[in-house]
C-alpha positions as CSV (number, residue, x, y, z in Angstrom):
1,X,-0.2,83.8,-17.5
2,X,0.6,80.8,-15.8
3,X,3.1,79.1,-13.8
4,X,2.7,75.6,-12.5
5,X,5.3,74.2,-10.0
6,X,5.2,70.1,-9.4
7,X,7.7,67.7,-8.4
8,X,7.7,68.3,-4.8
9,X,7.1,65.4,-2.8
10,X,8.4,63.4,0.8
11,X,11.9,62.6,0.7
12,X,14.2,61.5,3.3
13,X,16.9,63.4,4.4
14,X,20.0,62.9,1.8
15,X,17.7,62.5,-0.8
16,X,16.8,64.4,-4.0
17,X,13.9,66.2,-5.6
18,X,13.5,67.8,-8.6
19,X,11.0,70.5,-9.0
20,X,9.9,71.8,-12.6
21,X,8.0,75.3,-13.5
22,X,6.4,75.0,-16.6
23,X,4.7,78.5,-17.8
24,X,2.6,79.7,-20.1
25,X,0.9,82.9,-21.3
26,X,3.8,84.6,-22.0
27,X,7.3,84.6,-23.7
28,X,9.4,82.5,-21.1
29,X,12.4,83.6,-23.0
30,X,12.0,87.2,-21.7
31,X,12.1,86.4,-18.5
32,X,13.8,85.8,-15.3
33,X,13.0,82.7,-13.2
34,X,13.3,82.7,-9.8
35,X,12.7,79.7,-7.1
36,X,11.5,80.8,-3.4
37,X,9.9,78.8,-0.8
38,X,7.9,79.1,2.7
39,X,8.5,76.9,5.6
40,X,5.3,77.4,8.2
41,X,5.8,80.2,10.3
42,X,8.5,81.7,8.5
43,X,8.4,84.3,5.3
44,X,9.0,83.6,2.2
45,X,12.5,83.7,1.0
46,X,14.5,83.5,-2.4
47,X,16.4,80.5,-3.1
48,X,17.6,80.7,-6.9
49,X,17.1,82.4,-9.6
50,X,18.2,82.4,-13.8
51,X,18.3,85.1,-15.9
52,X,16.2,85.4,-19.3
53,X,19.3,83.3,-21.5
54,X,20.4,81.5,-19.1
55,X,23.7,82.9,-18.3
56,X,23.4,84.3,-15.0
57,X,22.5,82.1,-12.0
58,X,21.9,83.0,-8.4
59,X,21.5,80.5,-4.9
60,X,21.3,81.3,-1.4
61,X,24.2,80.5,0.7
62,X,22.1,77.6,2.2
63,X,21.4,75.9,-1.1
64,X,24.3,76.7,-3.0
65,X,26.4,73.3,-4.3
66,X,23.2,71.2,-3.2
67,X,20.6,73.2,-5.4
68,X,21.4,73.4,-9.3
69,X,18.9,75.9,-11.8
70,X,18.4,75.2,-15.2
71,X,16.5,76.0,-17.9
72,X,14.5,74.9,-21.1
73,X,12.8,77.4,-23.0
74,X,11.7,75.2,-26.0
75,X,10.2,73.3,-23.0
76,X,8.6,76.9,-21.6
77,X,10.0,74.6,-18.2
78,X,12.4,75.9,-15.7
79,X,13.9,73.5,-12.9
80,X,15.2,73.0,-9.4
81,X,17.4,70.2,-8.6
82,X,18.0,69.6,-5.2
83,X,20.0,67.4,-3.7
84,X,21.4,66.5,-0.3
85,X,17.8,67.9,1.4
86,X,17.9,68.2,5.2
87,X,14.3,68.6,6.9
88,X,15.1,72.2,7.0
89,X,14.2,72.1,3.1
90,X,10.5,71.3,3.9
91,X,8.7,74.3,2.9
92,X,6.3,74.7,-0.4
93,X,8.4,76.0,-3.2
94,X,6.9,78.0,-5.5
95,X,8.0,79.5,-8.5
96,X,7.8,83.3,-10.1
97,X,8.8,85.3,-13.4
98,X,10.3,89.0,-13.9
99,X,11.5,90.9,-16.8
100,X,14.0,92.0,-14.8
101,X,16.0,92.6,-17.8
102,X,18.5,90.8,-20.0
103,X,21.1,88.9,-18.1
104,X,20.0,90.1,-14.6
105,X,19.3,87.5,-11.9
106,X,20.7,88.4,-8.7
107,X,20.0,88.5,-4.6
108,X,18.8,91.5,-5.3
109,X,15.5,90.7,-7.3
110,X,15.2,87.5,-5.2
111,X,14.9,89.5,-2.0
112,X,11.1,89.2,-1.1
113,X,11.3,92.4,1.4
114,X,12.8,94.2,-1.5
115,X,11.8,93.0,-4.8
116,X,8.2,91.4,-5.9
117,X,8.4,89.5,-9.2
118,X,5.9,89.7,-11.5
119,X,4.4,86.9,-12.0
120,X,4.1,83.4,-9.2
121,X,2.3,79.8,-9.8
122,X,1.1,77.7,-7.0
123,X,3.1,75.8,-4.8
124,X,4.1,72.1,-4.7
125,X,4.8,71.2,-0.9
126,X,8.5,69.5,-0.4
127,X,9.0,67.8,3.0
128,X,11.9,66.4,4.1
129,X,12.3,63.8,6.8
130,X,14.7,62.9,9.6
């Protein structure tokens, strides 16, 4: 099982990114994809997530309407969008998979403290600057 996050880069603040997860190993199509990231010093949180078809989206109040989930399952890819970054974006952003269940993708199962998806790639490091 893999996941394999890329696209991050250095951006300037107003700028835009977008980040893709490809997978492998396993049926993508299953599966709930969820985006989280870690700023230094700080835990990791949940930032958006899609559920197995596509249906059901979630964001964190500070990404929502700057931050747009999608996915591609003929492409096994799932990606992150982001626009409008401010430097409090920089953080590595990884990636993670759940079969959570069909149609589920929530705050619930993108609460770290609460919930630990099943599967996570690497990280790709976005940093955003003033």
């Amino acid at each position: 099982v893999q996941l394999q996050a890329s696209g991050g880069g250095l951006v300037q603040a107003g700028g835009s990114l977008r980040l893709s997860c490809v997978t492998s190993g396993f049926d993508m199509d299953y599966y709930a994809i969820g985006w989280f990231r870690q700023a230094p010093g700080k835990e990791r949180e949940g930032l958006s997530c899609i559920s197995s078809g596509g249906r059901s989206t979630y964001y964190k109040d500070s990404v929502k309407g700057r931050f747009t989930i999608s996915r591609d399952n003929a492409k096994n890819t799932v990606y992150l969008q982001m626009n409008s970054l401010k430097p409090e974006d920089t953080a590595v952003y990884y990636c993670a998979a759940d079969t959570v269940g069909p149609g589920i993708c929530n705050e619930a199962i993108m609460s770290v403290r609460d919930y630990v998806m099943q599967y996570w790639g690497k990280g790709t490091q976005v940093t955003v600057s003033s």
